[in-house]
N, C-alpha and C positions, 0 to 999 in steps of 0.2 A: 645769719640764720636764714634757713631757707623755706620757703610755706609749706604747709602741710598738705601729703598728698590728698587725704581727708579728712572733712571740720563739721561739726555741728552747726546750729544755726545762730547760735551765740558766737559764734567765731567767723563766721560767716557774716551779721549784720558790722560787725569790726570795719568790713574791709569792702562795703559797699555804702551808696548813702540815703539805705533806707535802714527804718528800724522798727519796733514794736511789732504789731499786726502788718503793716508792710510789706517787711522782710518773708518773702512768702517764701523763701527758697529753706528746708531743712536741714538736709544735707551734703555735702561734696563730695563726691561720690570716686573720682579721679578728675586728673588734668593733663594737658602739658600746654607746651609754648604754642598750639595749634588749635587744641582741644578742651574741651568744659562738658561733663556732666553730673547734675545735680537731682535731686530726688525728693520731691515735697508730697504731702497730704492736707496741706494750708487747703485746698481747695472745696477740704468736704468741711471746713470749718463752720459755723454760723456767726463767727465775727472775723469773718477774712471780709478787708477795704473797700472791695473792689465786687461783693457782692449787691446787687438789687432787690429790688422786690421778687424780681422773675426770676432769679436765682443768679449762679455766675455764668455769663455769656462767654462762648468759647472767643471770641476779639479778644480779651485777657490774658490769652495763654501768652501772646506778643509781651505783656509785661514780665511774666514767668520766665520767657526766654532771654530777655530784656537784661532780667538780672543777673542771670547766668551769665551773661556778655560783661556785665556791671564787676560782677567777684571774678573773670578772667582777669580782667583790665588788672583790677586790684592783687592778686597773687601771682600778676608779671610786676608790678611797680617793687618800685624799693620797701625794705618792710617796714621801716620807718615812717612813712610816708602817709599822709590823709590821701580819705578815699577823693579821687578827682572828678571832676564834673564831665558829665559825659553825658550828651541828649541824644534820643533815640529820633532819627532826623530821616529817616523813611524805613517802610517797612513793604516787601514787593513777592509780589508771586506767592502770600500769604494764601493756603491750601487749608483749612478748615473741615474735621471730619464729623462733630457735630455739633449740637446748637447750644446744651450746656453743659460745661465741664463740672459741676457740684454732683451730678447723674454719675461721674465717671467712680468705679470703685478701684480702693488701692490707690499704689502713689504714683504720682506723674514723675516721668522719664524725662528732665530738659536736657538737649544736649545742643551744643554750639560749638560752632569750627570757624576760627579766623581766615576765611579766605585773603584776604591782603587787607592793606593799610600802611597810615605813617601815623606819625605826631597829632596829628589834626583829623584821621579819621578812619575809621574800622568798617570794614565789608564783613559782616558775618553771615553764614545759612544755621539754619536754626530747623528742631523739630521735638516735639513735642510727643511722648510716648506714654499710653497706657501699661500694667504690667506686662499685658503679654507681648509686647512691639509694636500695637497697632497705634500709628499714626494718628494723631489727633489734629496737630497742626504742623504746618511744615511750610519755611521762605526764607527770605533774604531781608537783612539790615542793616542800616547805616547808621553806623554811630559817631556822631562827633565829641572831638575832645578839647577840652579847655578851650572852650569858646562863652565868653563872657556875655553876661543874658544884660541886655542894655536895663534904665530904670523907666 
């Protein structure tokens, strides 16, 4: 069987490994073997995680994107397969277009593109879209894979 070109969010926390409020990401929007983008409204929540006092700080969108990278990994794996551990192990040339994303109206636009990798670790660019195309966030990140977190 082969993943679906688009999932809801229930199907979507499946195949990454967050869940409940976490799982910010909504829906899947398309894919391929290169490409990821997804489509949330998690942000204007008042029980999204990753909110503060001061509202949600646009630094978070980096997790938004995060996951997107998280459910590619996951709908290239076998389907059988648990979601695998994968740490987001830098993050560069992170472009910021404003200071909080809760302010932002409508749904964010993540998208992400595998620039290279192997077994051990993923080069993504990453960007972050309001409805109308405007750039919120936008950069590059390293993701490692099956790398065992010592105790």
């Amino acid at each position: 069987m082969t993943a679906p070109q688009t999932m809801d969010q229930a199907g979507i926390a499946r195949r990454i490994p967050h869940s409940g409020t976490m799982c910010l990401l909504e829906r899947l929007e398309s894919w391929d073997a290169n490409r990821i983008h997804c489509t949330t409204t998690t942000h204007t929540r008042q029980d999204n995680p990753l909110r503060t006092a001061s509202g949600l700080l646009s630094p978070n969108l980096v997790e938004y994107a995060a996951q997107a990278m998280a459910l590619h990994g996951g709908l290239l794996a076998p389907d059988d397969s648990e979601p695998s551990a994968g740490f987001l192990a830098s993050a560069r040339g992170v472009r910021l277009a404003v200071e909080h994303i809760d302010e932002v109206a409508g749904a964010l636009h993540v998208h992400a593109e595998r620039v290279s990798g192997d077994a051990t670790q993923i080069l993504y660019e990453f960007a972050v879209k309001d409805g109308q195309g405007r750039a919120l966030a936008e950069g590059r990140a390293v993701v490692v894979l099956n790398t065992p977190i010592a105790n």
